[in-house]
N, C-alpha and C positions, 0 to 999 in steps of 0.2 A: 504494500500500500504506500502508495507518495506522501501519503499527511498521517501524522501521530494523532493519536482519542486528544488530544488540547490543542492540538492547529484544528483539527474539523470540529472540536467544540467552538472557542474562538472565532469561526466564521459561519459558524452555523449550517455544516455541509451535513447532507445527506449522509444517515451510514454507511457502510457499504456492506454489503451482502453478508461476508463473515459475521456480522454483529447481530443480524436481526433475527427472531424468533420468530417464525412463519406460524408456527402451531405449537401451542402449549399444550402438552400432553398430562400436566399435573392439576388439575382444575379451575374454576371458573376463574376469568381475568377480574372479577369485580372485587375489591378490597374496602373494607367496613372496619368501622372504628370498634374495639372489643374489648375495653380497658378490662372490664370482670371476668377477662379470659384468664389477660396476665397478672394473678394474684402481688401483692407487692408487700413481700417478706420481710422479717426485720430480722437480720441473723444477731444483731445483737442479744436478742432476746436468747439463742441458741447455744453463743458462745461465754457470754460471761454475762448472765442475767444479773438486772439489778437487783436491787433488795426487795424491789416492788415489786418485782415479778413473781408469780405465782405458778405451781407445776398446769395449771391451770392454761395460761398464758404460751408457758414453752410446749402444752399438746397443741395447743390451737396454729401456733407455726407449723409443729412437726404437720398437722395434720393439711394443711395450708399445702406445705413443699410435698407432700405424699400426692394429695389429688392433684395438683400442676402437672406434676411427672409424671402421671398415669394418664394422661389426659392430653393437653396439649406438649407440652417437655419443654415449657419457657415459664418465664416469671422474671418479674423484677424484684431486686433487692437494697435495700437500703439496711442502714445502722450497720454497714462496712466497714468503720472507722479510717475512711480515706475524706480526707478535709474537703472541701470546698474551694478550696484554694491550689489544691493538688489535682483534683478533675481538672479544673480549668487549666492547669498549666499543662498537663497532658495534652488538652486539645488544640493549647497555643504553638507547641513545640512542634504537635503533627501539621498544622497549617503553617507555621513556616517554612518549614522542610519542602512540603509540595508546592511552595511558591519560589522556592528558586530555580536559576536557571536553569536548563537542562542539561547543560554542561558541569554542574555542581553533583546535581542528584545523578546523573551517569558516573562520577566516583565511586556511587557502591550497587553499582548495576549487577546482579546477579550473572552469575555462567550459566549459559547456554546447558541445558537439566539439570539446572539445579534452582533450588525454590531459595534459596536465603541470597537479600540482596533485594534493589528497588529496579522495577518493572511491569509488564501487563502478562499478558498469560503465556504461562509456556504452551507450545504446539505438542499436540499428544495422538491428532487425529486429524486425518485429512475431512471430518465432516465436523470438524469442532464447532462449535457458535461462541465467538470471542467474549469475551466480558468486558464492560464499559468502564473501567475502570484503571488505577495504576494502584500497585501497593509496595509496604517496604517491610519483607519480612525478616525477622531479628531471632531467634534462639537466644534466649535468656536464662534458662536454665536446662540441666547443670552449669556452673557459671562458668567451669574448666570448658564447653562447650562452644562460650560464644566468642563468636570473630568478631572482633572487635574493630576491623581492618573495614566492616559495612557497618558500623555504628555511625551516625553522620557526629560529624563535627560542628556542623553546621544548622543551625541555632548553636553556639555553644553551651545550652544548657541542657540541650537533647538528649545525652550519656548519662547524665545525673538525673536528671526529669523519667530519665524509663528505666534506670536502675530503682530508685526509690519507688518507681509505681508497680512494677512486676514484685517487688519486696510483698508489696500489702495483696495484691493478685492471688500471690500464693499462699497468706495466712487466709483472706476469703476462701479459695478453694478448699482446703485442708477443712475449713468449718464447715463447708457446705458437706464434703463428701461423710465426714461422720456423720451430718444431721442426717444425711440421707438413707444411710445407715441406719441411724434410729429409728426413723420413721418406719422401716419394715420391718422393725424388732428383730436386727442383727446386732452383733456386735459393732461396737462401734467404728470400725479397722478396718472391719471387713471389705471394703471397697481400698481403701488408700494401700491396703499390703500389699496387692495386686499392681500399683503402682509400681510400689518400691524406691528405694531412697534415691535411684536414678530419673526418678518420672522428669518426662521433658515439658517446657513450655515453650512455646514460641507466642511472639508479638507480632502483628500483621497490620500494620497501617495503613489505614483505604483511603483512599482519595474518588471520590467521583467526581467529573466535569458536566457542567449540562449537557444535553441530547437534542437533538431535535426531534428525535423521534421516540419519547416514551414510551409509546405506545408497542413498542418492537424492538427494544433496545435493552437488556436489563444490565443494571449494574453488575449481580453477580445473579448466575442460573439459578433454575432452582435446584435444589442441593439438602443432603444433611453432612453434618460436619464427622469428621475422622477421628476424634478428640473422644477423650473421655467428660470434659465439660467445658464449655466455650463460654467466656466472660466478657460482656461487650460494653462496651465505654461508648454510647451512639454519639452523634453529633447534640447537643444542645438545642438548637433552631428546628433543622431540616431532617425530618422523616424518612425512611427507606425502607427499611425492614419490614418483611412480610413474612408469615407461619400459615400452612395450610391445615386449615382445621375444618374437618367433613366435609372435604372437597372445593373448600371456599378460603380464598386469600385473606388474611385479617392481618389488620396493620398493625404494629406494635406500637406503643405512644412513648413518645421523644420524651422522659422525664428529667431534666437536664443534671441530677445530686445524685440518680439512681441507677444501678448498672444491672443491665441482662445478661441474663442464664439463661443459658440454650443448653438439654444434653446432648452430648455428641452418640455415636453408634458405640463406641465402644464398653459407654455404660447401659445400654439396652445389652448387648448382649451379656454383661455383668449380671443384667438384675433379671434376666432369662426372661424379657423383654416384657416386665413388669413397667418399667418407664419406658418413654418413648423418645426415640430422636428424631425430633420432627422436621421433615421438609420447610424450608426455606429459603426466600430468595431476598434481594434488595435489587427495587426501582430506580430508573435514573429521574431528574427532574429536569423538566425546560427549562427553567430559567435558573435554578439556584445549584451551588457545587455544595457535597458535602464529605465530613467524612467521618471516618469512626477510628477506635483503636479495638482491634479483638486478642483472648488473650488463650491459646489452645493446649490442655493438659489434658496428657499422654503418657502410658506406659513404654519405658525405652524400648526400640521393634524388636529388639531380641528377646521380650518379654512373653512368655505364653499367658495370655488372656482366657479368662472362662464364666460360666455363671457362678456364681456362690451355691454352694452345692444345698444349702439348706432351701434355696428357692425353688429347686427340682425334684420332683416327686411324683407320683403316679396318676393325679388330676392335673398337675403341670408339667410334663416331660420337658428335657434338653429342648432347644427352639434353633440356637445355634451351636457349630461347632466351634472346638475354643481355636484362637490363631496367634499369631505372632504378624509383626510389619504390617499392619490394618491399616494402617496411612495410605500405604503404595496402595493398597485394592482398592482404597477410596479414592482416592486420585486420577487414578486411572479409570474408575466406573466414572466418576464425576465427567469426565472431558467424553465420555462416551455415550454421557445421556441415561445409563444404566443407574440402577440404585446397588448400592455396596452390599447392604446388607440380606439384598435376596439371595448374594453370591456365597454367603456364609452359612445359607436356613439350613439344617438337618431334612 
């Protein structure tokens, strides 16, 4: 293609055929406001209740994050103990970054198949449908892990601004996966052992440019994530995000102090597909850019994954087989249009 997704945003050119979605096979294009879909949890209450709280209070969460995940697999979360001051400097640091020139963010441009590194999609299939978007993905834990050689420089406060926010990322995870735990009357572990003290994260910063053609264009396909639970920082303003729920797109709501939880596939097959990892996509918008920061925890690929064995039984048999590198099958089902997890069912 002769023009980059922000020269054809920038002059408002037609997309070109790679980008647009002729036929959505994942249900109706209509998208409705659903706020009493996505429950909005207070994990404070979860992790160090106050003196006010009552067991009363910590089942009403528990039971709160139980029906979300059996249900639709999103929810928002607040009482994170991440400032106010900290969101916003996260979202300051990812809009500067995607506003320099192109010659700057080309410094940590990803290698040709490989995902870490600032870019747009990698080619995995000659019938791909491209995604409208650029992103800057970071490996942040194990810390021995991250290249720091694609860390930008530029904001200089970038490096410290997404060290300090991946810090609190990963006490919210660790709190969510025990509660989650609880709530099915496991041990509390039973989900994070399976991690293991190598569990990866990566950081993914999205950038969208307007479209001219929303209607055919989406930011990112529709999809469910590779992760064991996907933590999203949305933009503040601009809306995107969509969850299919009984065949119908529902919008997520922008709540600017509150971050979303999406489960990813690999804690469906964890909880022998007690929770759900829901399909979702994000829209582009005519006139306005946005962006988000997402945050994806993973078992390292050499890790064999399974159900918790006390969730298998003779009214609920194995659903999936257990695997190892669940990234790659999702990755590769994603660009193929294929869903990951039917490749998995028993």
């Amino acid at each position: 293609m002769s023009k980059s997704i922000q020269e054809m945003s920038i002059d408002g050119d037609e997309p070109p055929s790679q980008y647009m979605v002729l036929k959505d096979s994942f249900g109706s294009v209509d998208s409705s406001p659903a706020e009493s879909l996505f429950p909005i949890i207070d994990i404070g209450v979860l992790s160090s209740p106050p003196a006010s709280c009552s067991k009363t209070d910590i089942d009403n969460e528990l039971e709160k994050l139980r029906s979300a995940l059996s249900f639709v697999g999103c929810f928002q979360v607040i009482g994170h103990g991440i400032s106010n001051l900290l969101l916003d400097k996260m979202r300051d640091v990812a809009k500067k970054f995607f506003a320099l020139p192109i010659e700057e963010k080309e410094k940590y441009a990803r290698a040709v198949n490989e995902s870490e590194g600032y870019g747009s999609d990698r080619i995995v299939s000659e019938k791909q449908v491209l995604d409208w978007l650029y992103r800057l993905t970071l490996k942040v834990f194990p810390e021995d892990k991250r290249r720091l050689n694609l860390w930008p420089r530029d904001p200089n406060d970038f490096r410290g601004t997404l060290d300090e926010f991946a810090s609190k990322i990963k006490t919210v995870n660790n709190i969510l996966f025990k509660a989650m735990a609880r709530s099915l009357d496991l041990e509390e572990n039973s989900f994070l052992n399976q991690f293991g003290d190598q569990a990866m994260m990566q950081a993914r910063f999205n950038f969208y440019p307007p479209c001219s053609r929303p209607d055919l264009v989406f930011g990112v396909k529709p999809h469910t994530d590779r992760s064991g639970l996907t933590v999203l920082l949305q933009d503040g303003d601009v809306e995107g995000l969509q969850i299919l729920v009984d065949s119908k797109w529902v919008r997520v709501p922008a709540i600017p102090y509150a971050l979303v939880v999406n489960l990813g596939d690999q804690m469906q097959i964890m909880t022998n597909g007690i929770f759900k990892s829901p399909m979702h996509r994000v829209i582009t918008n005519l006139e306005k850019m946005r962006i988000s920061v997402a945050f994806f925890n993973e078992p390292d690929p050499e890790r064999e994954i399974g159900a918790v064995d006390s969730l298998v039984d003779e009214h609920r048999p194995r659903l999936y087989r257990n695997v190892k590198n669940y990234g790659a099958i999702n990755y590769e089902c994603y660009q193929k249009g294929m869903v990951a997890l039917d490749t998995v069912r028993i």
